[in-house]
MARMARKOL-51166 format. One record per residue (C-alpha): residue number from 1; residue in three letters; x, y, z. Coordinates in steps of 0.02 Angstrom, whole numbers, plus 32768, in hexadecimal, padded with zeros to 4 digits. Layout:
BEGIN
+-----+-----+------+------+------+
:   i :  aa :   c1 :   c2 :   c3 :
+-----+-----+------+------+------+
: NUM : ala :    X :    Y :    Z :
...
+-----+-----+------+------+------+
END
This chain:
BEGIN
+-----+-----+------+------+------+
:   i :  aa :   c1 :   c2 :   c3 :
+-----+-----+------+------+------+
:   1 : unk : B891 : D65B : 42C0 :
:   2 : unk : B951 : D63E : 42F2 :
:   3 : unk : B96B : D61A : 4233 :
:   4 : unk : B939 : D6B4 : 4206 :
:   5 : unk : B9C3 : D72C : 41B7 :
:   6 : unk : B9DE : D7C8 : 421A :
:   7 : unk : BA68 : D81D : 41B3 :
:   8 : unk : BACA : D7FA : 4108 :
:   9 : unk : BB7B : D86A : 4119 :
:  10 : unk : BC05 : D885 : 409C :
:  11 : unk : BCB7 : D8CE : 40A2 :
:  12 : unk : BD57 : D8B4 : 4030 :
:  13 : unk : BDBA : D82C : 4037 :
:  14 : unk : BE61 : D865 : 3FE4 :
:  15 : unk : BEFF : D7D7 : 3FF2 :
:  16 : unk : BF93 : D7E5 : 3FA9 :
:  17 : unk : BFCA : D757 : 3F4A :
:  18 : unk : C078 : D708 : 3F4D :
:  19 : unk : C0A2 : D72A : 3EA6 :
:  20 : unk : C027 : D762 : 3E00 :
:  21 : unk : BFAB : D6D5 : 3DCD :
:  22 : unk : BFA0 : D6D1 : 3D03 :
:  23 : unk : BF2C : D6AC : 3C9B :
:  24 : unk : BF17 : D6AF : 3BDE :
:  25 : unk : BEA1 : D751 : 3C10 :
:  26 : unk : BF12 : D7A0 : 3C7B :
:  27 : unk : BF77 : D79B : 3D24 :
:  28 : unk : BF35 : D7C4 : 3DD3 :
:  29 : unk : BFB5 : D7F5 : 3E6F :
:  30 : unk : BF39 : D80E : 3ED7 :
:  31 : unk : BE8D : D7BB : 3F14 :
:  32 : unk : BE09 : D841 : 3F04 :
:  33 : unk : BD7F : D7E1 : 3F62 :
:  34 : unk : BCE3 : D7EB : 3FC0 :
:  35 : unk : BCD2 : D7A9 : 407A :
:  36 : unk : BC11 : D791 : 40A4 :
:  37 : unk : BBBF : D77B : 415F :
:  38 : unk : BB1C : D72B : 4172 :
:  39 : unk : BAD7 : D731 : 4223 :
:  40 : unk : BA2C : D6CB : 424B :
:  41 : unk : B9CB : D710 : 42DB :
:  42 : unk : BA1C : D6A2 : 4361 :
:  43 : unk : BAB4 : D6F6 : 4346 :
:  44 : unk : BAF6 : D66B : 42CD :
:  45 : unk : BB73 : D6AE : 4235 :
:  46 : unk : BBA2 : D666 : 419C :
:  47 : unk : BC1B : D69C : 4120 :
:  48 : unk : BC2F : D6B5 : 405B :
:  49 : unk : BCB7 : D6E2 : 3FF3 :
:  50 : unk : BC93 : D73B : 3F4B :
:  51 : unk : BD24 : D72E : 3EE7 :
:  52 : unk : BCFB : D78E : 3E2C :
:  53 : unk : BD97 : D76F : 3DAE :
:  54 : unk : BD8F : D7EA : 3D38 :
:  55 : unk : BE1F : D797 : 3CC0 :
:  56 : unk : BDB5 : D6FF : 3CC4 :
:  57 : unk : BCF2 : D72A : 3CA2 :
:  58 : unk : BD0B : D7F6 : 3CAB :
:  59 : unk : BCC9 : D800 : 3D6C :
:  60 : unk : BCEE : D86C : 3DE7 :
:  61 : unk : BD05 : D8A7 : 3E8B :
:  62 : unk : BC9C : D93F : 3E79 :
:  63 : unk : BC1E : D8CF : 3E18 :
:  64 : unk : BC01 : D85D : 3E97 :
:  65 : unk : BC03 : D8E4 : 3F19 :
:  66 : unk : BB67 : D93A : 3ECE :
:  67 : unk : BB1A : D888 : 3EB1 :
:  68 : unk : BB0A : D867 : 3F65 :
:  69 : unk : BACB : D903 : 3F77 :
:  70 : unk : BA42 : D8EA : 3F0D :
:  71 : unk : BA13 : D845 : 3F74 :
:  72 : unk : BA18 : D86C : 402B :
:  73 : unk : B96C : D8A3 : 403C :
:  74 : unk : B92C : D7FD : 4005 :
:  75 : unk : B9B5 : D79A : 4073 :
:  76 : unk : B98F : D7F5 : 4113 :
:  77 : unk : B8F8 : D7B0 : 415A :
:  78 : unk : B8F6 : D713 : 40E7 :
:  79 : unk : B908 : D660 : 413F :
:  80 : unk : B9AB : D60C : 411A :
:  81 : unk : B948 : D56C : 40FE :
:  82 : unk : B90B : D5A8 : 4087 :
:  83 : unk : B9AF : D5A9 : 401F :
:  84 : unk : B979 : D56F : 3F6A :
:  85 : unk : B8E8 : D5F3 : 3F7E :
:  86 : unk : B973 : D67F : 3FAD :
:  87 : unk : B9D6 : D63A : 3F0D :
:  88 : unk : B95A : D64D : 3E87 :
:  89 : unk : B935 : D700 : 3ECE :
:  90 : unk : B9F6 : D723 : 3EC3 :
:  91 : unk : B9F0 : D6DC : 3DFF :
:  92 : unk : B95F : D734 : 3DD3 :
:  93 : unk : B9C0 : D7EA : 3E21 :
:  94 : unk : BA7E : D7D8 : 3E07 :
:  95 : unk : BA75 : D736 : 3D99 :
:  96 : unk : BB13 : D787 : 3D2C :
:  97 : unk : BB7F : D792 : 3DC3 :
:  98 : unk : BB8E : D6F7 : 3DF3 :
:  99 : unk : BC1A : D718 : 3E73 :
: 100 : unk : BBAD : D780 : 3EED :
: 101 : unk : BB1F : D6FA : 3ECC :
: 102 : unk : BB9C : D66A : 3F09 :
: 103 : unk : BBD5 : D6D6 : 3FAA :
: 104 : unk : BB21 : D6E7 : 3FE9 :
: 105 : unk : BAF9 : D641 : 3FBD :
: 106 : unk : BB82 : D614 : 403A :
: 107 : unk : BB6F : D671 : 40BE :
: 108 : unk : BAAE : D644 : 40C2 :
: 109 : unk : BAF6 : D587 : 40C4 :
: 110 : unk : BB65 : D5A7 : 412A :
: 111 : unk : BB07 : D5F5 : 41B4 :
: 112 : unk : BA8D : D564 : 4194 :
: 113 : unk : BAF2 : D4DA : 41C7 :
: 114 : unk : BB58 : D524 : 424B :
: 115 : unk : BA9C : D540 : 4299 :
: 116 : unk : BA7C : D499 : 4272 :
: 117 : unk : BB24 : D456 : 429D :
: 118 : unk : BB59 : D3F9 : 41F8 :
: 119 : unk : BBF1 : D3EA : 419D :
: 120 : unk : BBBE : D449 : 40F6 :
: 121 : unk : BC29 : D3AC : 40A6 :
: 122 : unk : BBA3 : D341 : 40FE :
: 123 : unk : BB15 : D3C6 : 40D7 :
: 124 : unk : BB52 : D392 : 4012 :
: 125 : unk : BB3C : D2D6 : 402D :
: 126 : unk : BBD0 : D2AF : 408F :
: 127 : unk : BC1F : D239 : 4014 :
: 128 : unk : BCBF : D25E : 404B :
: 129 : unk : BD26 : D2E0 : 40AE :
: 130 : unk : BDD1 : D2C5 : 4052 :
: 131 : unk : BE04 : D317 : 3FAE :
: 132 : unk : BEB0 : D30F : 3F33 :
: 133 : unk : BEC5 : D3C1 : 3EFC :
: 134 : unk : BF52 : D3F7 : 3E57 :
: 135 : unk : BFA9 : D492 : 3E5E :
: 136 : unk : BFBE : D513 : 3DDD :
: 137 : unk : C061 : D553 : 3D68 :
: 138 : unk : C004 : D601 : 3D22 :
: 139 : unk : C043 : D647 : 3C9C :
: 140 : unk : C104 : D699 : 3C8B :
: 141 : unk : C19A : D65B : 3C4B :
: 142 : unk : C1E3 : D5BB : 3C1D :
: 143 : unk : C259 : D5AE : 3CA8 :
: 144 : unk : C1F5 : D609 : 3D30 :
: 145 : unk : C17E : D573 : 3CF2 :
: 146 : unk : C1FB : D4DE : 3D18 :
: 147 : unk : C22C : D53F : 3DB5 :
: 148 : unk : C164 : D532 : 3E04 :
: 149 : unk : C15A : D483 : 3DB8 :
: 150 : unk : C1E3 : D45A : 3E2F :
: 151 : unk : C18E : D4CA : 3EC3 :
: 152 : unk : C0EC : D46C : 3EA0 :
: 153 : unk : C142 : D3B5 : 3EBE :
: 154 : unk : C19A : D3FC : 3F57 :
: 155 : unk : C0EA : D428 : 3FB3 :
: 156 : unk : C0C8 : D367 : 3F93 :
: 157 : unk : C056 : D38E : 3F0C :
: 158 : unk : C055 : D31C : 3E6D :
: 159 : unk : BFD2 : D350 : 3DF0 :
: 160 : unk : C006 : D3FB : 3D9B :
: 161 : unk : BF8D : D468 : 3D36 :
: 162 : unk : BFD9 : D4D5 : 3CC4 :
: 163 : unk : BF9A : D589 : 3C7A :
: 164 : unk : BFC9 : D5A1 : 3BC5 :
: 165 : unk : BF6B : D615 : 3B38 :
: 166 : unk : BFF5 : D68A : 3B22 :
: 167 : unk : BFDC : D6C2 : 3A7B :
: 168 : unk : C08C : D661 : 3A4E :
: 169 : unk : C06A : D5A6 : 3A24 :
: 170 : unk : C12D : D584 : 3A3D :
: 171 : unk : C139 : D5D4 : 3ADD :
: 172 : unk : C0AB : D573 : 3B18 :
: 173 : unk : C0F2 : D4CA : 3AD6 :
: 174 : unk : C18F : D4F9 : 3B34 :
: 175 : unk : C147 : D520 : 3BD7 :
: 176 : unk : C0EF : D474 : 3BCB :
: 177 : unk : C18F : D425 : 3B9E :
: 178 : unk : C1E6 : D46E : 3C2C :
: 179 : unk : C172 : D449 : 3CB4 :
: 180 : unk : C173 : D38F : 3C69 :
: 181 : unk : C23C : D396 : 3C71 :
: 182 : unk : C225 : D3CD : 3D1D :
: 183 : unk : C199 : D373 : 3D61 :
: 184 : unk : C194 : D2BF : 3CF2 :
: 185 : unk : C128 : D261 : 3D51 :
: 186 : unk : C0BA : D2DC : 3D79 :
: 187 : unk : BFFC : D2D1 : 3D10 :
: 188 : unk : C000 : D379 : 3CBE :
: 189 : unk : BF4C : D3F0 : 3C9B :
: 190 : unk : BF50 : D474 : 3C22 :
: 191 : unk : BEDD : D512 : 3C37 :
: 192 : unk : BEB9 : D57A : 3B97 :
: 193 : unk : BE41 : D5F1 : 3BF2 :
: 194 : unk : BE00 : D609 : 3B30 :
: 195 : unk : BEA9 : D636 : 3AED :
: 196 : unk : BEA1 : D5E1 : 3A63 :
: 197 : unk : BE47 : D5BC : 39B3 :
: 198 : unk : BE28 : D4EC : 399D :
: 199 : unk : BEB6 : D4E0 : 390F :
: 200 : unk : BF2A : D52C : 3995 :
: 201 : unk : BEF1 : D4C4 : 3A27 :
: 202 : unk : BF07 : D442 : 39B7 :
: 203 : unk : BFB5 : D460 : 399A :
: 204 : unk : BFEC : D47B : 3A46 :
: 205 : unk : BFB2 : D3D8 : 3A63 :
: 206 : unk : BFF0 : D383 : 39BA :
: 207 : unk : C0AF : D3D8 : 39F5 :
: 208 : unk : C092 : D394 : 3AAD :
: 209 : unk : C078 : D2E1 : 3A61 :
: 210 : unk : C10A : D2EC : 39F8 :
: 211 : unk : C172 : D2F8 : 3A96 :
: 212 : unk : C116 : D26E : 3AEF :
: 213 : unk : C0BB : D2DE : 3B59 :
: 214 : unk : C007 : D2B9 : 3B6E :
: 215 : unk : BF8F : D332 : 3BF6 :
: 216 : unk : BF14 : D2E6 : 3C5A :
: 217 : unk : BEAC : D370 : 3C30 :
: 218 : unk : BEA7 : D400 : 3BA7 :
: 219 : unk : BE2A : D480 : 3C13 :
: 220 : unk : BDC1 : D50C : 3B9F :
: 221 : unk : BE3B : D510 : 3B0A :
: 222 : unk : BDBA : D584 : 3AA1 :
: 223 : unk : BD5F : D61A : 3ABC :
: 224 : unk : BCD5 : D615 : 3B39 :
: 225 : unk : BC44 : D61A : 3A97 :
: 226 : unk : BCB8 : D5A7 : 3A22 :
: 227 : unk : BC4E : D516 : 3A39 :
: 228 : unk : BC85 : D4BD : 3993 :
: 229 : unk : BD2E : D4E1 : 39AB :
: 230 : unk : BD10 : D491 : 3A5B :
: 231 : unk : BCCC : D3F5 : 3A0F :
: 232 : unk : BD49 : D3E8 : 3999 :
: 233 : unk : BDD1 : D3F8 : 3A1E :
: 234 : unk : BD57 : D362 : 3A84 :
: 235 : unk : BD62 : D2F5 : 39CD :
: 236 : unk : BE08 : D309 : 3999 :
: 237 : unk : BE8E : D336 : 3A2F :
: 238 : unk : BE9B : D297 : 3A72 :
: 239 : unk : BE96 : D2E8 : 3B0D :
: 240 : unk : BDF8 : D2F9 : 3B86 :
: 241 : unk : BDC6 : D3AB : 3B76 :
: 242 : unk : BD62 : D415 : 3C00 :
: 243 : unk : BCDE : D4A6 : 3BE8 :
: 244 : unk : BD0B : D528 : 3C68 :
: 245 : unk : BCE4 : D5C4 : 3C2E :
: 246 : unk : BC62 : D581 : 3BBB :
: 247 : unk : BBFF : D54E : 3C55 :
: 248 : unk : BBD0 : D5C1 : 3CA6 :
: 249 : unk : BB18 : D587 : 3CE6 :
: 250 : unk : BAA5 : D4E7 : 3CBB :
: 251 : unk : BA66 : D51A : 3C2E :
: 252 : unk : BB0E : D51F : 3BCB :
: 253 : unk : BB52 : D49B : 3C16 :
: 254 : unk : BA9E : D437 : 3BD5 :
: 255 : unk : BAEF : D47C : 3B26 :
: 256 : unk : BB9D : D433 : 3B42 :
: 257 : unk : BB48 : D383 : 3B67 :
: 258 : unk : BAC9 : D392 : 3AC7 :
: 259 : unk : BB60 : D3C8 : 3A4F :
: 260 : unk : BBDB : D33E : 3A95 :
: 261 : unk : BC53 : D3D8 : 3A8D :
: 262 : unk : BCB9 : D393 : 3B41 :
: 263 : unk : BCE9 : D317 : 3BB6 :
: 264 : unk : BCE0 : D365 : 3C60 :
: 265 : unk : BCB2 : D405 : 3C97 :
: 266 : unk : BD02 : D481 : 3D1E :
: 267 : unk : BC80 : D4A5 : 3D9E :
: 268 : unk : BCA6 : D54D : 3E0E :
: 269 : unk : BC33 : D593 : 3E8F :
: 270 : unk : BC78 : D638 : 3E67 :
: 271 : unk : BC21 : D62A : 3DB1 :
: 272 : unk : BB78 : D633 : 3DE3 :
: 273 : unk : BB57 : D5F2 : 3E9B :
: 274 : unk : BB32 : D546 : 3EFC :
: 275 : unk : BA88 : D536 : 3E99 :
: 276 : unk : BAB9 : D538 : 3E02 :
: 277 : unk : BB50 : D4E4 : 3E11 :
: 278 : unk : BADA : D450 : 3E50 :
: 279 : unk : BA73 : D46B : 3DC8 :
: 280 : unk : BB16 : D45B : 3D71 :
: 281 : unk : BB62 : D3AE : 3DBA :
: 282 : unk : BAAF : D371 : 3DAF :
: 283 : unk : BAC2 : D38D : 3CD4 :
: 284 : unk : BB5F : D359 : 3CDA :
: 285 : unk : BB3A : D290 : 3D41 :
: 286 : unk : BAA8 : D277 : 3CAA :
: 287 : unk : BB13 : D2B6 : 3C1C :
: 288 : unk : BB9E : D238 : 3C5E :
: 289 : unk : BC2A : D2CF : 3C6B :
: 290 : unk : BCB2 : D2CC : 3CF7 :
: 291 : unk : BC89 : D345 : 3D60 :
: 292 : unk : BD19 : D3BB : 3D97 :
: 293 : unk : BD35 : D43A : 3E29 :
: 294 : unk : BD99 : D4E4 : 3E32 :
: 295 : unk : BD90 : D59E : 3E4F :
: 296 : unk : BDD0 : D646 : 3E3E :
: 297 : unk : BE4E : D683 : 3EA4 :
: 298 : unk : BE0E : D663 : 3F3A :
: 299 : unk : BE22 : D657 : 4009 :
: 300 : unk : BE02 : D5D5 : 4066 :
: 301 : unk : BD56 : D602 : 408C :
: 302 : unk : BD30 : D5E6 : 3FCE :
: 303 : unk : BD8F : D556 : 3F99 :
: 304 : unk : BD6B : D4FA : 404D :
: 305 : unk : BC88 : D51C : 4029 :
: 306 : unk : BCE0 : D4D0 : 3F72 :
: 307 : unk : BD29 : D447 : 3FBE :
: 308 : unk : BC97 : D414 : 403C :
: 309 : unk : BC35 : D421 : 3F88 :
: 310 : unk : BC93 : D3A6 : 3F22 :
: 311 : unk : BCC4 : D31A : 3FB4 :
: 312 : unk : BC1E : D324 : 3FFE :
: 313 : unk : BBC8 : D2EC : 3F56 :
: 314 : unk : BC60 : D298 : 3F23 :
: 315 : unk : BC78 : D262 : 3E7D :
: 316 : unk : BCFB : D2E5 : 3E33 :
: 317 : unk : BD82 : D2B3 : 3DC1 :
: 318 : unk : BDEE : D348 : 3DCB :
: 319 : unk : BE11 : D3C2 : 3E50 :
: 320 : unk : BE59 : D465 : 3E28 :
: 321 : unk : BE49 : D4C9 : 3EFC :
: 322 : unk : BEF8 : D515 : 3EF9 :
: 323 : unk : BEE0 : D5D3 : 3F0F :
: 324 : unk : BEFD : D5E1 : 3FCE :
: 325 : unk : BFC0 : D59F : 3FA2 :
: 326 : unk : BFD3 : D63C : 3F30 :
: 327 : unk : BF8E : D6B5 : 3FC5 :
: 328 : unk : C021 : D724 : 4037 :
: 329 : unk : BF9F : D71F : 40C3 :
: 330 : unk : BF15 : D6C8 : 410B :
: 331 : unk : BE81 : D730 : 4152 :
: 332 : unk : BE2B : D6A8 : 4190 :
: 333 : unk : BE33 : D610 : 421F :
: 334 : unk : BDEF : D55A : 420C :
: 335 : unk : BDC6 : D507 : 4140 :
: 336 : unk : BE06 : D476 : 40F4 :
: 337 : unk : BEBA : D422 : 413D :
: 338 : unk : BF25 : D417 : 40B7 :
: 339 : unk : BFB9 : D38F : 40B5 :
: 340 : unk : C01B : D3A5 : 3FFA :
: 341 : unk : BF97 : D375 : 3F8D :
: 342 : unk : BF05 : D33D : 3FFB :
: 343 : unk : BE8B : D3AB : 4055 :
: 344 : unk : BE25 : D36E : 40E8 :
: 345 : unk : BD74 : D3A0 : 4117 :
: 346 : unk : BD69 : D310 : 41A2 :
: 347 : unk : BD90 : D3A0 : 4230 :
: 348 : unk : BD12 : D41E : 41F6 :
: 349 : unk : BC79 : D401 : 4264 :
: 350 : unk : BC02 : D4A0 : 4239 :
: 351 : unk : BBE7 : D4E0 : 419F :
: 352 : unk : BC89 : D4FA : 4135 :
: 353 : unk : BCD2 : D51A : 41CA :
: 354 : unk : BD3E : D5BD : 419E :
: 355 : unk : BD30 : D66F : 420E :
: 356 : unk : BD86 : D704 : 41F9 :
: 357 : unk : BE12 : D72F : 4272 :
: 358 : unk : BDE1 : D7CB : 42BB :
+-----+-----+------+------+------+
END
């Protein structure tokens, strides 16, 4: 059968980013990621990216390394049709590493379409091929802040998301302020990553409003199990709030919807596959919460198979596929085309439509 899998492969896929990405967990210089090959028995390859985080959700490269190697047996000789069946097998083996899970997941799709000769955007529903991406201010100080709020504007990029958390409620106040200063018409996100307790998050937002600053969007405020202080944040902020972190798979996000405790949630591939981030979007549409997109810090290859997965079932309020801007190098050839703030599928005719350059 010319769908059948022949191989599953895996090497490193180390890039150097620009300049550290910070989060309330910690700061990254470097993507520590996984590059996976898929190649069907008609000589057909598709390609994952595995991108674990460990200042995020504790993953990492060694992790998802030893995940995959737990799973080849089961992915060689498998049909790629066969995908959902190949992703409950993956959950039921590695379902705590969700990064490997999402970079098979891929590359099986991947393979699968290119052999079939579909857009993966169109293999998602083809609702549309165009996206409006933000871009990210991670954490630092207040003037290195007001100095990437400016850089962000100049790529032609309006929406700004901003990572705060710190620790120091003032210094986070200021860095809002500043990007505001700099950027004033610019819709500002906030990213707590968990940094905070409610009453905190709470008075970030009460300072922000006292200077006439109001965010679009106040992303995972609380601690990833804080699910009251979460639905206090959702009650009383004033501000739409977004599980990230606490939702990580269906079943919690099923929790966020029963205890009211957000507005939107932030769905990533990289959290726990295509599946179950399906499974995820699916919760989300009956429990009437905006659906969001974003990643880790990721290549092309990952937030492009992100991209085809959001415009092809269309229907996301907030996009958050900025990572490739923050990378020194690109590994790879083909992916979304990016002009400022808007990313465009419509030339990707197989599959996601990214190859390594070899």
């Amino acid at each position: 059968m010319s769908t059948t899998i022949r191989s599953l492969n895996v090497e490193h896929l180390n890039i150097p980013l620009l300049s550290p990405f910070g989060i309330a967990g910690g700061t990254q210089d470097v993507a520590r990621n996984l590059l996976l090959t898929v190649e069907l028995a008609d000589g057909t390859r598709g390609y994952g990216e595995a991108a674990p985080f460990e200042a995020y959700n504790g993953e990492t490269q060694q992790a998802a390394l030893e995940a995959v190697g737990k799973v080849r047996s089961i992915i060689e000789g498998a049909d790629a049709r066969e995908w959902r069946l190949i992703a409950s097998k993956l959950k039921q083996i590695i379902g705590a590493v969700g990064s490997a899970r999402c970079g098979v997941e891929t590359a099986v799709l991947d393979a699968l379409t290119r052999h079939a000769r579909m857009p993966l955007w169109s293999f998602f529903g083809g609702v549309s091929t165009t996206l409006e991406t933000d871009m990210t201010v991670t954490t630092g100080s207040v003037e290195q802040a007001a100095a990437d709020a400016r850089a962000v504007l100049a790529r032609g990029i309006s929406t700004i998301k901003i990572k705060i958390g710190s620790g120091d409620l003032a210094h986070d106040v200021a860095r809002v302020r500043a990007i505001a200063e700099a950027a004033p018409a610019a819709p500002l996100m906030l990213d707590g990553n968990g940094g905070f307790s409610a009453d905190q998050a709470l008075q970030v937002t009460a300072a922000l409003e006292e200077h006439g600053i109001t965010p679009i969007l106040f992303e995972q405020p609380v601690r990833p199990n804080d699910f009251e202080g979460l639905r206090q944040m959702t009650m009383w902020s004033g501000v739409p709030i977004a599980a990230d972190e606490s939702a990580p798979n269906a079943r919690e996000v099923l929790r966020v919807a029963l205890e009211r405790a957000a507005h939107v949630v932030n769905i990533k591939l990289m959290k726990a596959g295509i599946v179950e981030a399906l499974d995820i979007a699916a919760v989300c549409r009956a429990a009437h919460m905006r659906l969001m997109i974003g990643g880790n810090i990721e290549s092309i290859l990952g937030m492009t198979a992100s991209a085809c997965f959001a415009a092809g079932q269309g229907g996301f309020h907030y996009v958050d596929l900025d990572t490739p801007m923050f990378m020194a190098e690109n590994p790879f050839d083909g992916g979304f085309v990016q002009t400022g703030a808007r990313l465009d599928l419509a030339y990707i005719k197989a599959g996601h439509g990214v190859t390594p350059k070899r």
